[in-house]
N, C-alpha and C positions, 0 to 999 in steps of 0.2 A: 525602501531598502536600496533600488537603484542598482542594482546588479542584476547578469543577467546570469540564469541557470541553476544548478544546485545550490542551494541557500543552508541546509543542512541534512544526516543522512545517517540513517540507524537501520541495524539488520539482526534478523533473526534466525541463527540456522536450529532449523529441527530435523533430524533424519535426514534422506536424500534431499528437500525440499531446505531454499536460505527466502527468506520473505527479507526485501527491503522497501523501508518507509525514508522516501526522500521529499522534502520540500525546496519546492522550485518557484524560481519565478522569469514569468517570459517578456518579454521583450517590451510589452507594456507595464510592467511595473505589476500585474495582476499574480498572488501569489494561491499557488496549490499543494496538494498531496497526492504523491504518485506513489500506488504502491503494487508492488512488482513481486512476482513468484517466480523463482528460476529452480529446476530442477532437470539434472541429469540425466541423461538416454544412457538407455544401459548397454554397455558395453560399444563407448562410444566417448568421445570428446564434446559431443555437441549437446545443448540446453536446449528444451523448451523456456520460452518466457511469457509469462501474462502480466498486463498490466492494468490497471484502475485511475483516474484522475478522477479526483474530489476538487473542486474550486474552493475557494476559501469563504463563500460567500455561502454553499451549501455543508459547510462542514457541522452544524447545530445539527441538522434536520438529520444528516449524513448518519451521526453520532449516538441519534434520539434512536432511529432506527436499528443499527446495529445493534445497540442495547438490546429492545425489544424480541432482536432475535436472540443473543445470548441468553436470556431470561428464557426463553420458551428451550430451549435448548437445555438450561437446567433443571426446568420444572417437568421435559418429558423424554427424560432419558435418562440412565443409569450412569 
């Protein structure tokens, strides 16, 4: 890719909570998934932010996983 930084960048707002999924790439050329949860203090200007880095090298396994958990999440809950 040869750039460095945001590579592309998509968002999600639900209620007070915006999820964004940016892929980035650092300074060696190694590209990832940063995905970030920002939400608002009440009665305030200021966010909380969390964030996740996935390598792109673990993204299968990453992927395989999260599945496995949506799946038990459908199968034992209403």
């Amino acid at each position: 890719m040869g750039q460095r930084g945001e590579v592309f960048s998509t968002r999600l707002v639900k209620n007070e909570r915006t999820y964004f999924f940016n892929v980035k790439e650092n300074i060696r050329g190694d590209v990832f998934l940063n995905i970030v949860e920002s939400k608002g203090l009440p009665d305030s200007d200021r966010f909380i932010r969390q964030s996740i880095i996935i390598y792109q090298e673990d993204l299968g396994e990453f992927l395989k996983e999260l599945q496995k958990s949506l799946d038990f999440i459908k199968q034992n809950t209403r």
